[in-house]
C-alpha positions in Angstrom: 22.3 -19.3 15.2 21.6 -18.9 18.9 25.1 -19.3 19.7 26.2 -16.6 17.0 24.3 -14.0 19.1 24.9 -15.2 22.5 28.6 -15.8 22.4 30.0 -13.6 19.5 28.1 -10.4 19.7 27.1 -8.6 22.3 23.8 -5.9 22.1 26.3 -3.4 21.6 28.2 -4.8 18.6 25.1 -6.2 17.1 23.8 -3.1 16.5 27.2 -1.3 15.4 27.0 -4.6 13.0 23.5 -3.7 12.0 24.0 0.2 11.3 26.7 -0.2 9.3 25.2 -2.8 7.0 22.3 -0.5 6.7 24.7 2.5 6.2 25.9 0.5 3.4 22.5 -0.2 1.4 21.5 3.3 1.7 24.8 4.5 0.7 24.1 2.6 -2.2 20.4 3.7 -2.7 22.1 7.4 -2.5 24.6 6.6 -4.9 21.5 5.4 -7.6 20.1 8.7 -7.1 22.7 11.0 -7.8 23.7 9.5 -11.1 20.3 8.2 -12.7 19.2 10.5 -15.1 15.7 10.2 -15.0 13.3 12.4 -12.6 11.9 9.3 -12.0 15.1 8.0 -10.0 17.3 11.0 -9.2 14.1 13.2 -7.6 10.9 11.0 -6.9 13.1 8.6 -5.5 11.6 5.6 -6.9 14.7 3.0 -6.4 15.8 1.0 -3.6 19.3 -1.2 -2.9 19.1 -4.6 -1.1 21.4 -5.9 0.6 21.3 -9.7 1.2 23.2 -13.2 2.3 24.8 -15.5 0.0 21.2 -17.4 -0.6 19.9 -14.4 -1.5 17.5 -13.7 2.1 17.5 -10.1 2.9 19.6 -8.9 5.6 18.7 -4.7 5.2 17.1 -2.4 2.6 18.2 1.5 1.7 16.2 3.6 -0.4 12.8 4.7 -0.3 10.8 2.0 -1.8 10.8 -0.9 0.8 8.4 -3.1 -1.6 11.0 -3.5 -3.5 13.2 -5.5 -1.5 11.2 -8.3 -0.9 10.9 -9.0 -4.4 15.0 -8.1 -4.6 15.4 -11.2 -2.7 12.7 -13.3 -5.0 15.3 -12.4 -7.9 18.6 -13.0 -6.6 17.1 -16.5 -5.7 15.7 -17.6 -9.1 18.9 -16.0 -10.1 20.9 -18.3 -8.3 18.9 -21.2 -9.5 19.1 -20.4 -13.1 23.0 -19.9 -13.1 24.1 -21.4 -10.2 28.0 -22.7 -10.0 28.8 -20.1 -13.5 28.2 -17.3 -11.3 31.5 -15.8 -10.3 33.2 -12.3 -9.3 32.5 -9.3 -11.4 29.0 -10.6 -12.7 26.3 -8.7 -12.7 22.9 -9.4 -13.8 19.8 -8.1 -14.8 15.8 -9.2 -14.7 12.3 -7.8 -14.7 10.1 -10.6 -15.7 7.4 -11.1 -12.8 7.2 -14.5 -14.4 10.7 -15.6 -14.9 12.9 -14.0 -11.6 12.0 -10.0 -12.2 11.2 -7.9 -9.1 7.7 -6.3 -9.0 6.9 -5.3 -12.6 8.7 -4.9 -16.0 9.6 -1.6 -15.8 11.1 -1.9 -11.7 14.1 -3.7 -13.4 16.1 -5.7 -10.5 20.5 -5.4 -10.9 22.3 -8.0 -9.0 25.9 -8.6 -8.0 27.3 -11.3 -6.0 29.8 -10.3 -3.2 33.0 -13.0 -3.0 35.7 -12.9 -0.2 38.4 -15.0 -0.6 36.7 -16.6 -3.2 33.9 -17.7 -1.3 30.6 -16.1 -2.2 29.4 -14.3 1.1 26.5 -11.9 0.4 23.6 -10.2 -2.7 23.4 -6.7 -3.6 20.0 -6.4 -5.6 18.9 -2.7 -6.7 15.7 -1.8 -8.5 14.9 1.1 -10.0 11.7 2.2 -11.9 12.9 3.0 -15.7 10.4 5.3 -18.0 10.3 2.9 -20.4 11.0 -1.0 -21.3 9.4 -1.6 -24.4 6.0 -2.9 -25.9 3.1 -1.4 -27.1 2.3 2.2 -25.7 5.4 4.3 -24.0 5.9 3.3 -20.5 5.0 0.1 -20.7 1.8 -0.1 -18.9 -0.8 -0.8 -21.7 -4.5 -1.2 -20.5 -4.8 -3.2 -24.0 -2.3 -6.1 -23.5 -3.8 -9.2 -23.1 -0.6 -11.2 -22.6 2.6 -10.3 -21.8 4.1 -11.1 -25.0 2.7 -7.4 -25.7 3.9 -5.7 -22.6 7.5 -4.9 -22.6 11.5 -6.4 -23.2 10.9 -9.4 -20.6 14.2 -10.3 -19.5 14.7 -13.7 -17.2 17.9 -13.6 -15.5 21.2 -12.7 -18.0 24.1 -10.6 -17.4 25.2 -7.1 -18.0 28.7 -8.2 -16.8 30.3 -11.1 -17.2 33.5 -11.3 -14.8 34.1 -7.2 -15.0 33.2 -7.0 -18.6 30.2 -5.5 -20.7 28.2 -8.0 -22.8 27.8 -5.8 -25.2 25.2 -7.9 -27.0 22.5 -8.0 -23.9 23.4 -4.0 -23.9 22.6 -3.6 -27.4 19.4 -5.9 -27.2 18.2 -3.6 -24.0 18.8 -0.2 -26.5 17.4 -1.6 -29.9 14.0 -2.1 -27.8 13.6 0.6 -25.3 12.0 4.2 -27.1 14.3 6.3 -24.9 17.7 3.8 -24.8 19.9 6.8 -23.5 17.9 7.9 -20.6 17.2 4.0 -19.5 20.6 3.0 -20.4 22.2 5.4 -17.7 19.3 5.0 -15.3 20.5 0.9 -15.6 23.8 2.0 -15.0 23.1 3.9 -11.9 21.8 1.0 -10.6 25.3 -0.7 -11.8 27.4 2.2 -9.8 24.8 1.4 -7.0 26.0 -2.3 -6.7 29.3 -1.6 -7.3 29.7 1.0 -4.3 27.8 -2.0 -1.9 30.1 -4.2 -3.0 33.3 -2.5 -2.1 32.3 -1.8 1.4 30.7 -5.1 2.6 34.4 -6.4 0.7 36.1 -3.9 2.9 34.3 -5.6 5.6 34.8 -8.4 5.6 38.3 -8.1 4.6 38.7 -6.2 8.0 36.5 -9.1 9.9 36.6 -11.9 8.0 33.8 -14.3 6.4 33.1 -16.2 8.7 32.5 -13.5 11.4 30.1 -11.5 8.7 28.1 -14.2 8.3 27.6 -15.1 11.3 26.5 -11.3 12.3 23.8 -11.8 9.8 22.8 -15.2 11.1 22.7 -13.6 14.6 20.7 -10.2 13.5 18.2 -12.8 11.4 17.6 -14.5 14.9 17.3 -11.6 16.8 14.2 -9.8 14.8 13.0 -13.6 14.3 12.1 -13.8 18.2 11.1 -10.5 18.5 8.7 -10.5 15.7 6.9 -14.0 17.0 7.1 -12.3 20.4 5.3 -9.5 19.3 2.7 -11.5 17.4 2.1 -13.8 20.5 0.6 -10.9 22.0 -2.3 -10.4 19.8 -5.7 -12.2 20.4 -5.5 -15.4 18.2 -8.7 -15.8 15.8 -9.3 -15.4 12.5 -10.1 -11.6 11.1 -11.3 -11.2 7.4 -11.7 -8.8 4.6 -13.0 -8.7 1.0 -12.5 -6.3 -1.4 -12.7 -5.8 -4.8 -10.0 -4.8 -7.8 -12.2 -2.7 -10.4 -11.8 -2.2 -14.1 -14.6 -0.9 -15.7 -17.7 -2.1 -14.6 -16.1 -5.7 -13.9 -15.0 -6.5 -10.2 -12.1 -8.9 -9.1 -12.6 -10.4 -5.8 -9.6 -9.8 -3.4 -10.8 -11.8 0.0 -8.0 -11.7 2.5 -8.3 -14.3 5.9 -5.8 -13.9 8.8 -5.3 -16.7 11.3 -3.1 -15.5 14.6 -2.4 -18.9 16.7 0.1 -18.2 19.4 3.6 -16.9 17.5 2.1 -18.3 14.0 0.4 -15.0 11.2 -0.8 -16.1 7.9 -2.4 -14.6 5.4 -4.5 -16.3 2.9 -5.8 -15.4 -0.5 -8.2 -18.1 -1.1 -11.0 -17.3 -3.0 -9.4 -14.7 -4.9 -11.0 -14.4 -8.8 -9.4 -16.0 -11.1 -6.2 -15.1 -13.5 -7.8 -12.4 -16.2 -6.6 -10.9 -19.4 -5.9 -7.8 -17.7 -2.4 -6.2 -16.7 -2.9 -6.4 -13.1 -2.5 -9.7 -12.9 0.3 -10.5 -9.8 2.2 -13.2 -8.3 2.8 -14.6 -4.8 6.4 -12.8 -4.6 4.8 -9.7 -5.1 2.3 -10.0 -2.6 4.5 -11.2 -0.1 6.5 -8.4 -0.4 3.8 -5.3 -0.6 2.0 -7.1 2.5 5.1 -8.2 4.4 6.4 -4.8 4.1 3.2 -3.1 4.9 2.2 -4.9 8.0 5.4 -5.0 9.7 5.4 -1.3 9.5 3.2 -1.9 12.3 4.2 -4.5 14.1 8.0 -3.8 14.0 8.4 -0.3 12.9 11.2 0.2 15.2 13.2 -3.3 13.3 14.9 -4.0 10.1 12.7 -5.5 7.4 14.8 -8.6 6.5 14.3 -12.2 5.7 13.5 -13.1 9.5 10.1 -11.5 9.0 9.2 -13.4 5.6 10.3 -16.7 7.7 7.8 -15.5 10.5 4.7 -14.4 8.0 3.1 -16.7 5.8 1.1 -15.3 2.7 -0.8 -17.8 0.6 -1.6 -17.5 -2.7 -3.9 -20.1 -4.6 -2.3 -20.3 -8.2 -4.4 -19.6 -11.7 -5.6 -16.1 -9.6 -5.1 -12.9 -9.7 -2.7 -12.8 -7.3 -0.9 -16.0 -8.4 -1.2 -15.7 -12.3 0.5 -18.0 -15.1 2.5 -17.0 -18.2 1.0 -15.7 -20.8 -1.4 -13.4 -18.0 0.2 -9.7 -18.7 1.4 -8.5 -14.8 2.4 -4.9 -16.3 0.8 -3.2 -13.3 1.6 -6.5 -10.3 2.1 -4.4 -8.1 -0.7 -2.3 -8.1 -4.2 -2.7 -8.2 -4.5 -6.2 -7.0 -1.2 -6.2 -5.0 -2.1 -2.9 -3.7 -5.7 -3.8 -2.7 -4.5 -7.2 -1.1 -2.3 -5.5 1.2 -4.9 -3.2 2.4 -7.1 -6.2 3.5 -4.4 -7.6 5.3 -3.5 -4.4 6.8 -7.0 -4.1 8.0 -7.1 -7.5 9.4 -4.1 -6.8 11.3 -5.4 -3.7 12.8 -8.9 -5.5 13.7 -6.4 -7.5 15.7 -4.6 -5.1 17.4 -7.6 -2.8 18.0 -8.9 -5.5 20.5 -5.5 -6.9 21.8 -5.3 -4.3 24.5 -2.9 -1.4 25.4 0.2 -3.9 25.2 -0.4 -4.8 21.4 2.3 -4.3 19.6 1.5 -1.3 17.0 -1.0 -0.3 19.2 -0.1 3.6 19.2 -0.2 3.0 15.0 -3.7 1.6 15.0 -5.6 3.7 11.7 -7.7 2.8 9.1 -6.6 1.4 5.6 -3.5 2.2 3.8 -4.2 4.0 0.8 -1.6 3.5 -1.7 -4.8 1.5 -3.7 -6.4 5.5 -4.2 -3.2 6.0 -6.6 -4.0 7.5 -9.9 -0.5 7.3 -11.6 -0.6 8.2 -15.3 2.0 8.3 -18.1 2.5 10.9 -21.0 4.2 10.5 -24.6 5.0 13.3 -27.2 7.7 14.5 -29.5 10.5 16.9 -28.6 11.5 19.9 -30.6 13.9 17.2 -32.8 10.7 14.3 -33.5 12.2 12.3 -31.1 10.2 10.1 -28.1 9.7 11.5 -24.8 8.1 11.0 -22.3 7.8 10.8 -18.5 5.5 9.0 -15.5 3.7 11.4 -13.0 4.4 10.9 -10.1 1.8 13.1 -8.3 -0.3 10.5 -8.9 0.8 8.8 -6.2 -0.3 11.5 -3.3 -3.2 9.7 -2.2 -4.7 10.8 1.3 -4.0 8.6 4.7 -6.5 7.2 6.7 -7.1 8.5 10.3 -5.5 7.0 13.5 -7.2 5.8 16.5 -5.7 9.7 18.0 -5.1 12.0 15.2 -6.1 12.8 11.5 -5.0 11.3 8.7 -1.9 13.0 6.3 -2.7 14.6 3.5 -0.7 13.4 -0.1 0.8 10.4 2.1 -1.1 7.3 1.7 0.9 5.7 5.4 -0.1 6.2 8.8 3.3 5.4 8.9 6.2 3.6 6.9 9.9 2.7 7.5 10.4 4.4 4.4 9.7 7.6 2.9 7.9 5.9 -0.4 8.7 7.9 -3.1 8.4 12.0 -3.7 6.9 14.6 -6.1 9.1 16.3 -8.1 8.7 20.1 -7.7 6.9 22.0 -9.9 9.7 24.2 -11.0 11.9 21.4 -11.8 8.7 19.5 -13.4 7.8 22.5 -15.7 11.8 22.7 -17.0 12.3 19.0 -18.1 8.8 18.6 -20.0 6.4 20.8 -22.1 3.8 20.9 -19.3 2.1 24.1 -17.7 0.8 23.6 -13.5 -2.1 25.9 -13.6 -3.2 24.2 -10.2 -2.0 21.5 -7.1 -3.4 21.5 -4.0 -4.6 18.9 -1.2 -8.4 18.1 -2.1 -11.6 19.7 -0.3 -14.5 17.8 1.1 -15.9 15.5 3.8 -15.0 12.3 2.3 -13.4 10.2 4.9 -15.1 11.8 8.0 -14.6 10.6 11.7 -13.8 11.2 15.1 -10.6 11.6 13.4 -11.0 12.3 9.6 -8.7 11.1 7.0 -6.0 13.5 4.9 -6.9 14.8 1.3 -5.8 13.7 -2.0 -4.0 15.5 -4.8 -5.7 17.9 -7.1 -3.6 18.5 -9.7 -4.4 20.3 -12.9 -1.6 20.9 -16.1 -1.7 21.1 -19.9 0.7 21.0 -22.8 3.1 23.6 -23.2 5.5 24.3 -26.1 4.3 21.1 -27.7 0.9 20.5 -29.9 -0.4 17.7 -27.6 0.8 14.4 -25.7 -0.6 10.7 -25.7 -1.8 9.3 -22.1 -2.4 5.9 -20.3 -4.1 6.2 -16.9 -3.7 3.9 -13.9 -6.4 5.0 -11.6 -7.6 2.9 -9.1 -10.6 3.4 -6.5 -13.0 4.9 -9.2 -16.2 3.8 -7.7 -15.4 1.6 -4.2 -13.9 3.4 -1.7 -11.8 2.8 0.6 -13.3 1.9 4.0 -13.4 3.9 7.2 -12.8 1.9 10.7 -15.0 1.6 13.9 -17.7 3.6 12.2 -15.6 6.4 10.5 -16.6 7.1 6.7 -15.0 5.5 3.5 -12.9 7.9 1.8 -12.9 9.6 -1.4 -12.7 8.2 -4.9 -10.2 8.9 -7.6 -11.0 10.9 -10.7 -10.0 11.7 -13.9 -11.0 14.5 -16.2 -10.5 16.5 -19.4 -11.5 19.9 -20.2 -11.8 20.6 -23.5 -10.9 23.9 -26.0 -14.7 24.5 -26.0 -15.5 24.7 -22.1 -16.7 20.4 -21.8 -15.6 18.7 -19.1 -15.3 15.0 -19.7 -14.3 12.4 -17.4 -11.7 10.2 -18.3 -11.6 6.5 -17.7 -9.2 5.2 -14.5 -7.6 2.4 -17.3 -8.1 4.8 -20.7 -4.6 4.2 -22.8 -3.9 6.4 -25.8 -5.7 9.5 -24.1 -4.3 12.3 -26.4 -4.6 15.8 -24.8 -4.0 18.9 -27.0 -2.3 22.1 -26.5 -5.7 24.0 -25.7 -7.0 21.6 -23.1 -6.9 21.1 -19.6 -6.3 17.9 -18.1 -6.8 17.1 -14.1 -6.5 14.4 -11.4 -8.0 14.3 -8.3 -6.9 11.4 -6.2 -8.9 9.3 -3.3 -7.8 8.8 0.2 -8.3 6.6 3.3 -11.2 6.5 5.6 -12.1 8.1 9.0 -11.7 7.0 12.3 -14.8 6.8 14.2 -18.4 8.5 14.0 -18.6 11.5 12.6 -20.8 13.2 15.5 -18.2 12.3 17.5 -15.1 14.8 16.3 -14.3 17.6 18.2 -16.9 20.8 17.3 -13.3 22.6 17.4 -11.9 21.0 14.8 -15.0 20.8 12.5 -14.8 24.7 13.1 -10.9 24.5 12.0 -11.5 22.5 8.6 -14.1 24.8 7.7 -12.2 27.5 8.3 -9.1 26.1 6.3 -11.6 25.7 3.3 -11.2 21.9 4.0 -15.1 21.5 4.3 -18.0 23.8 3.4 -20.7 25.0 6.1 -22.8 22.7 4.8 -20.8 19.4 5.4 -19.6 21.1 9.0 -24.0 20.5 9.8 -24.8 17.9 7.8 -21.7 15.4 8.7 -20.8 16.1 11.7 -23.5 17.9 13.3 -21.5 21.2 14.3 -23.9 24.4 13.9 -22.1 27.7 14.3 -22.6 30.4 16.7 -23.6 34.3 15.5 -19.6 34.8 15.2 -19.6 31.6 12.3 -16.1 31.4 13.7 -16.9 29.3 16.5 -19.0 26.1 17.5 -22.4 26.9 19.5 -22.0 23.8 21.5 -25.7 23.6 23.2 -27.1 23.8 19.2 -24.5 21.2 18.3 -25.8 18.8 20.9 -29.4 19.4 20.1 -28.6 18.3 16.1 -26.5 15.5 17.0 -29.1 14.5 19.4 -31.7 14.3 16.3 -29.1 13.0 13.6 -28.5 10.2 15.9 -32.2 9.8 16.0 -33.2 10.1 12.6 -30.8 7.3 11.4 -32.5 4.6 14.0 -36.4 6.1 12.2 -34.2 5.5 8.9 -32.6 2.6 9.3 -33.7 -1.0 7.9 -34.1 -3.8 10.7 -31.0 -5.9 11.7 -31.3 -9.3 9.6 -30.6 -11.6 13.2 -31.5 -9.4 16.0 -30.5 -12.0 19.0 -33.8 -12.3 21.6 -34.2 -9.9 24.5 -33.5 -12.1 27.4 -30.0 -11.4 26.4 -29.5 -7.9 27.3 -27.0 -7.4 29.8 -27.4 -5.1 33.0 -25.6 -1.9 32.2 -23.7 -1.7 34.8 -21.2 -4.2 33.2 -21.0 -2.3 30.4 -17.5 -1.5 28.8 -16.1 -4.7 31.3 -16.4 -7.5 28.4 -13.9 -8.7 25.6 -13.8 -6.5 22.6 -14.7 -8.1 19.1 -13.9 -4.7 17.8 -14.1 -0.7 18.4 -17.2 -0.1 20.1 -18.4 -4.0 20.5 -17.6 -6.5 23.7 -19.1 -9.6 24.6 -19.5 -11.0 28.0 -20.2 -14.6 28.0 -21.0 -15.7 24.8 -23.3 -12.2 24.3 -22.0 -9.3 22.2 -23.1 -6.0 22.6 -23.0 -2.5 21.9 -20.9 -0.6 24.3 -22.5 2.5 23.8 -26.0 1.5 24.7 -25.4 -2.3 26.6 -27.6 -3.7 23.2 -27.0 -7.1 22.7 -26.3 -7.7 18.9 -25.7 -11.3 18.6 -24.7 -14.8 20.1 -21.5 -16.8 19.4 -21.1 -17.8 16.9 -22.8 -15.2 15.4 -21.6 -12.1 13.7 -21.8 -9.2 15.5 -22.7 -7.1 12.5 -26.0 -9.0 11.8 -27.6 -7.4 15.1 -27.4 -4.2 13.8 -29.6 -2.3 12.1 -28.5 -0.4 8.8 -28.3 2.1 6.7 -27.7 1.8 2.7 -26.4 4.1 0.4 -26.5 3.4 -3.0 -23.7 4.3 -5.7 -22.6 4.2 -9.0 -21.3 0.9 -10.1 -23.3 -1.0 -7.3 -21.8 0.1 -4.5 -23.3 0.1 -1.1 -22.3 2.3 1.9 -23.8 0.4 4.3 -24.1 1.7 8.2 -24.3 -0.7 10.6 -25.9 1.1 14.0 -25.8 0.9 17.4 -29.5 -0.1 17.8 -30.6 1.6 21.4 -28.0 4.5 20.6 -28.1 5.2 16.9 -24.0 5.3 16.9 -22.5 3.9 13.5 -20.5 1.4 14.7 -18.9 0.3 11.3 -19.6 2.0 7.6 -18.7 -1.5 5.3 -18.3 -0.2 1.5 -19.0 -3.0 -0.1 -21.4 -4.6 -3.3 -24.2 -4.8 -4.1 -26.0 -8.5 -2.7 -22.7 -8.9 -0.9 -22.4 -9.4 2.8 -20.5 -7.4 5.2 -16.7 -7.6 4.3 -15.1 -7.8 7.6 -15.2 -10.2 10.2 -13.6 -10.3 14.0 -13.6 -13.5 14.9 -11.2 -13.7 17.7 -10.5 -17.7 19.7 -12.3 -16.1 23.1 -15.7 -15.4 20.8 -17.3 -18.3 21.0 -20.6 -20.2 22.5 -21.0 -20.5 26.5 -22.3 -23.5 27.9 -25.0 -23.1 30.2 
């Protein structure tokens, strides 16, 4: 592999190599989207084409869902396994069963087409596409009341469309006689067809023009390449072990979703254990759909600037205990695998990662991308069903739902509607509304980025969707939501506040407004009511009192905030003008908010003794164990104040005295302080009886010997 990229390619034709291949996929993604049918695929975008090697490891991705591919290469592999030698030119196959060789979920249905040359098979092409409907009990196949996944959809292992260039015309009948819109899904499947078939032209022409052997070993030498730059990159962060729990709600039951990372020299992995155990609910997952939603997320990070390909999966190890929830058995019904559970897992690990990079130093790798959580787990998708003019079934997924708010960066605010700090991809994209209000009987009466202080900070996070329609030219449709966040938030980072929750709610013919249940299936909404979504978002970046008194001034100003929040979250009072800050009044309240929280606050549970305090003249010269907390010998302290908080091997947080508050559903906001300077140092959102749900524990935080 070595030799391939020392002796046959130079920098220069490696990446010519490289752009062309990735040329090719999104040629291919492009080519989805302009002849899929749906909104679903030819505006919101929500396919992807994979290109990959002969065994099925990615080599490059187009299209704008990069979760996908991961899970791309999962099913061209148990593809290859199932059928093995019978697999020959002109084949093309198709799965979506997370249990038997599908991609993410049912309704992300995975195409695949082996590339020959010569008769020799040399490469994949695996595109997924999200179709409006596959079957099973409610339209759209998410059902909040399946219990197994007998009940959820057409589960298809691997079979073919295409058997050597030719329909088989039986599987096609099979996917029509169960599908309630089998003309729309029928050319969305074909789109992913055309899709393969334009990827498989070009890497033929290809490799006609450089032959086989030469196009495989480019791939071997690009695989090699991002391999040692990706180990590089993880050598420089500080090895330890970094934790986060979390919790997967439905209802008023939680689902543990405890995520350890362990960075030793060029080794990452991630591990699951201790996750709750396999349930009867659809958001049960599996390990390839972890891997793929965290692999993809965290190398965002730490290789933005690199292909996301097969060498990373080799690098990053993601452990999964089976008989959980994210490692579920047949019959558990994984409708929704790739959300909730999925969604919240990569979150943890995303935070773990950045608690490593925030005290690796300037030369971390991702280190200008260091933010709070990503926020993809604040989605409040939801799917509608009525009858057109005719009686027939229609029906569509809203997309909207997916515009959760980002969390802030370590420099600048979070985005509003765009749940990344940053992505190699452009996720997927809200249909307009004039193009919305044409295809379905809907009315917009409102869609705007939410107001309020949720998710305050130094830097504060970006707003949510509020989004408010009704039916329009039709008597009413039926509903299933997929809300997540209703009660726990998602957390801020170095003391910036969680964000905002996601809501549903229903206003009905006689004034009421009812809220709506994040997992309620057969909602049915009527012509005279008014149905609305506002959607959650990531947490701040750092205290509150900290933010600029300008930029408090601008948010208010832009309706973002009211006067109230300006005073009573971040401490900004306005001069006679009310347009600007008065500076010397803002210093005298943050002065007392700072304060009042040390008169409030509850006592830290291990305060370490007071022979331990450390002159302050070394302050801000120790180790970070994270923002705002060094050690120096064994000692970990405050850096605001020089406060010693705990011994190693002690947790930091324990030395800290707290603030609680309470919330519906037993959630806990809990505030852990700077205890000389009153500074929140981290806001964990968290349980009820539960303890705090990080943990920075890197190698160099340990016990001194005296």
């Amino acid at each position: 592999m070595k030799a391939a990229t020392d002796s046959e390619f130079d920098a220069i034709a490696l990446e010519v190599f490289r752009t062309r291949l990735q040329a090719v996929a999104e040629e291919g993604a492009t080519t989805i989207e302009r002849t899929a049918c749906s909104p679903t695929i030819a505006e919101s975008r929500d396919c992807s084409c994979s290109l990959l090697d002969a065994k099925g490891r990615l080599i490059v991705g187009g299209g704008a869902v990069a979760h996908h591919f991961g899970a791309c290469s999962h099913a061209v592999r148990f593809t290859l396994a199932q059928h093995g030698d019978s697999i020959g030119p002109g084949d093309v196959f198709i799965a979506n069963d997370p249990h038997n060789g599908g991609g993410l979920h049912y309704m992300d249905v995975v195409v695949q087409r082996p590339i020959f040359h010569d008769g020799q098979l040399i490469a994949w092409v695996a595109n997924s596409g999200h179709m409006i409907d596959v079957g099973g009990m409610t339209f759209g196949s998410w059902s909040p009341a399946a219990t197994e996944c007998y009940q959820e959809a057409l589960r298809l292992p691997p079979v073919r469309l295409f058997r050597q260039g030719v329909e088989e015309r039986d599987v096609w009948a099979i996917l029509r006689n169960n599908i309630r819109v089998p003309l729309l899904v029928e050319m969305d499947i074909r789109s992913l067809v055309a899709g393969c078939q334009v990827v498989h032209d070009k890497i033929s022409a290809m490799a006609e023009t450089s032959g086989a052997a030469r196009f495989t070993a480019g791939v071997q030498a690009l695989r090699a390449i991002v391999a040692r730059e990706l180990r590089r990159r993880i050598s420089l962060l500080e090895d330890g072990v970094y934790r986060l729990t979390t919790w997967t709600e439905w209802e008023d039951e939680r689902y543990k979703v405890p995520c350890k990372l362990t960075i030793a020299g060029e080794s990452m992995v991630f591990d699951f254990e201790g996750a709750a155990a396999q349930c009867t609910h659809f958001f049960n997952s599996k390990p390839h759909v972890i891997e793929s939603i965290v692999i993809s997320d965290v190398t965002d990070v730490l290789t933005h600037d690199l292909p996301l390909s097969a060498a990373m999966f080799d690098a990053i190890e993601v452990r999964c205990p089976p008989g959980t929830v994210v490692n579920a058995a047949a019959p558990a019904p994984t409708a929704s695998a790739h959300f909730d559970v999925a969604l919240n897992a990569s979150m943890a690990a995303h935070q773990c990662l950045m608690m490593a990079i925030a005290i690796s130093g300037d030369a971390a790798p991702g280190r200008h991308l260091l933010s709070g959580p990503v926020a993809p787990s604040c989605m409040g998708l939801h799917t509608w069903a009525y009858r057109d003019a005719g009686g027939a079934q229609d029906g569509w997924l809203m997309i909207d739902g997916a515009m959760a708010g980002g969390s802030a960066g370590h420099d600048r605010d979070g985005y509003d509607l765009f749940s990344f700090m940053v992505a190699r991809k452009a996720i997927i994209e809200s249909v307009d509304i004039e193009s919305f209000e044409s295809r379905y009987p809907a009315l917009v009466t409102a869609k705007r980025p939410r107001v309020g202080a949720e998710g305050a900070g130094r830097y504060r996070a970006g707003a949510g969707c509020q989004m408010a329609y009704k039916p329009h030219k039709t008597a009413s449709w039926t509903g299933v939501m997929l809300g997540m966040r209703e009660r726990l938030p998602l957390p801020g980072f170095a003391g910036g506040m969680p964000g905002a929750t996601t809501q549903f709610s229903l206003r009905r013919a006689d004034g009421r407004v009812e809220a709506v249940s994040g997992h309620a299936g057969a909602l049915v909404v009527g012509d005279d009511e008014l149905f609305e979504f506002r959607l959650g978002s990531g947490g701040g970046f750092g205290d509150p009192i900290e933010r600029d008194p300008v930029a408090v001034v601008r948010d208010l100003q832009q309706s973002r905030i009211s006067a109230d929040e300006a005073a009573s979250v971040y401490g900004v009072v306005l001069d006679a003008t009310q347009v600007a800050p008065n500076l010397d009044a803002t210093l005298e309240c943050r002065a007392r908010m700072l304060r009042d929280r040390l008169t409030r606050a509850q006592p830290a549970t291990k305060p370490p003794v007071t022979r331990d305090l450390l002159p302050s003249a070394r302050r801000g010269r120790g180790r970070l164990l994270y923002p705002g907390v060094e050690h120096h010998d064994g000692v970990a302290y405050g850096v605001a104040s020089g406060t010693p908080l705990a011994r190693a091997p002690d947790t930091w947080s324990d030395g800290c005295p707290t603030l609680e508050e309470r919330r519906e559903g037993q959630v806990v906001l809990r505030h852990y302080l700077d205890p000389a300077s009153g500074k929140v140092l981290l806001v964990d959102a968290t349980l009820e009886g539960e303890p705090c749900t990080i943990e920075s524990r890197p190698k160099h935080w340990r016990r001194v010997k005296s």
